[in-house]
C-alpha positions as CSV (number, residue, x, y, z in Angstrom):
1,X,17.6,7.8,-1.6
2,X,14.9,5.2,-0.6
3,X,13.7,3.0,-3.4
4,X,10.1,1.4,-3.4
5,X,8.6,0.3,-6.5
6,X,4.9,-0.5,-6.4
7,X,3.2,-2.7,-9.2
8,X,-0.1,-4.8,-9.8
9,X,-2.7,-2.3,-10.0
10,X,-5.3,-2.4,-12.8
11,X,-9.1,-2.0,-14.0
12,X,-11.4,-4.0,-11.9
13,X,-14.9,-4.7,-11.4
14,X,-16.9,-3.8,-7.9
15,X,-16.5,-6.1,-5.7
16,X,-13.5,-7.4,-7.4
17,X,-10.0,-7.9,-5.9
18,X,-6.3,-7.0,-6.5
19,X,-2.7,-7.4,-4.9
20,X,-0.3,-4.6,-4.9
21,X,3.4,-5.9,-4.1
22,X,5.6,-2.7,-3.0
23,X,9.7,-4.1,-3.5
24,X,12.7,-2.1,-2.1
25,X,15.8,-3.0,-1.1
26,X,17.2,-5.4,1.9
27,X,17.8,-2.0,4.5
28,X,14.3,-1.3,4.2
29,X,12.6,-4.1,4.9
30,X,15.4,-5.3,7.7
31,X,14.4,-2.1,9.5
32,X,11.2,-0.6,8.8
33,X,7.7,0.0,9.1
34,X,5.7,-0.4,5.4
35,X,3.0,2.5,4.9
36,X,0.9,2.0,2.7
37,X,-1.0,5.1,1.1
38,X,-3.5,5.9,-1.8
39,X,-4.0,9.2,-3.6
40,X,-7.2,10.0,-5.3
41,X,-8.2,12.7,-8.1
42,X,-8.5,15.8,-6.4
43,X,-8.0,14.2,-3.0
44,X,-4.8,14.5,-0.6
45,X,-2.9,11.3,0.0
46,X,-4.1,9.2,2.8
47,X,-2.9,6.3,4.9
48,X,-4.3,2.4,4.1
49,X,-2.1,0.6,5.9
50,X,1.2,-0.2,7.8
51,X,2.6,-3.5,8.5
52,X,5.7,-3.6,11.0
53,X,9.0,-5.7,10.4
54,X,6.9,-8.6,12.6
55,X,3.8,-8.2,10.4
56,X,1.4,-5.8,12.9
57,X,-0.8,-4.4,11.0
58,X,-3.5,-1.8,11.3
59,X,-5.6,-0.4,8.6
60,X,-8.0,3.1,8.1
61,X,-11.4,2.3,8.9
62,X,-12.5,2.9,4.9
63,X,-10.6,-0.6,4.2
64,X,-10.5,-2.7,7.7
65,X,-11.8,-6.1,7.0
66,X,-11.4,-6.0,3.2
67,X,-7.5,-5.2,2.9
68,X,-4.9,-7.4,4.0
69,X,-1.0,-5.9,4.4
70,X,1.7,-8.8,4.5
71,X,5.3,-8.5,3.7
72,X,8.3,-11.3,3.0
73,X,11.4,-9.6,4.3
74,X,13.2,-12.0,2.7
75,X,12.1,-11.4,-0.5
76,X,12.0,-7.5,0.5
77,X,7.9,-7.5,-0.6
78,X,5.1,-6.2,1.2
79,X,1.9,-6.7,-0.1
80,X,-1.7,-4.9,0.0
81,X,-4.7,-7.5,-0.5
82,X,-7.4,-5.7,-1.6
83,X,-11.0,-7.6,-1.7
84,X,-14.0,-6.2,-2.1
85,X,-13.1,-3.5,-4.2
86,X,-15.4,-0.6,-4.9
87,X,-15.4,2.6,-7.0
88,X,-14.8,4.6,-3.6
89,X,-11.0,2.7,-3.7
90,X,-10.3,4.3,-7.3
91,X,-6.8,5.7,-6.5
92,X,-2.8,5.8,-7.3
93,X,-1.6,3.6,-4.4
94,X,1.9,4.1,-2.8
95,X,4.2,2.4,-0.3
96,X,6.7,4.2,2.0
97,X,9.0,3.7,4.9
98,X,6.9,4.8,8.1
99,X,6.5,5.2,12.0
100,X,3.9,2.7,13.2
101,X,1.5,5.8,13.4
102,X,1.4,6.3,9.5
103,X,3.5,9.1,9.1
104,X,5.2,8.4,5.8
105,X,9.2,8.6,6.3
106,X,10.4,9.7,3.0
107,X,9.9,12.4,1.1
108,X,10.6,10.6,-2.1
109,X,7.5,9.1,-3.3
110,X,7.5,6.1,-6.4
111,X,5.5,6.3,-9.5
112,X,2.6,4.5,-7.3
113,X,0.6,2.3,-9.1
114,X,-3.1,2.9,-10.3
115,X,-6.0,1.3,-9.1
116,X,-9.0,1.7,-10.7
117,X,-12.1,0.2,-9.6
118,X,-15.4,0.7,-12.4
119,X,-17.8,-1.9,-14.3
């Protein structure tokens, strides 16, 4: 069973920023792509972001130029920088294990974290 656990969502203000840290175990980040996704009310779930082992990164066109996906394999982190931050980015935001196309590996989802983004 894969193990992700995001964190460091919250309430912030348009134009405001966050960073979401995902942590899993040492086999996951020695290996594998990090996808990361974002769920919406009423909305499916939707790729941000992946970030290979080597730190590639490509990002949905909603969020290119204002998120920033990094990861410390040592420390078995990947982050999401989010600047900018408006109400359209409202969502519970997930990380998986995924193919450099997006397509999340696991079928075991965390608890995400919430990111809420209101004045």
């Amino acid at each position: 069973q894969v193990q992700l656990v995001e964190s460091g969502g919250g309430l912030v203000q348009p134009g405001g920023s966050l960073r979401l840290s995902c942590v899993g175990s040492e086999s996951i980040f020695k290996i594998h792509v990090i996808g990361w996704y974002r769920q919406a009310p009423g909305k499916q779930r939707e790729l941000v972001a992946v970030i290979t082992i080597g730190g590639v990164t490509k990002y949905a066109d909603s969020v290119n130029g204002r998120f920033t996906s990094s990861r410390d394999n040592a420390q078995n982190t990947a982050y999401l920088q989010m600047n900018s931050l408006n109400p359209e980015d409202t969502a519970v935001y997930y990380c998986n294990v995924a193919t450099w196309g997006g397509r999340p590996l696991y079928d075991d989802w965390g608890q995400g974290t919430q990111v809420t983004v209101s004045s």
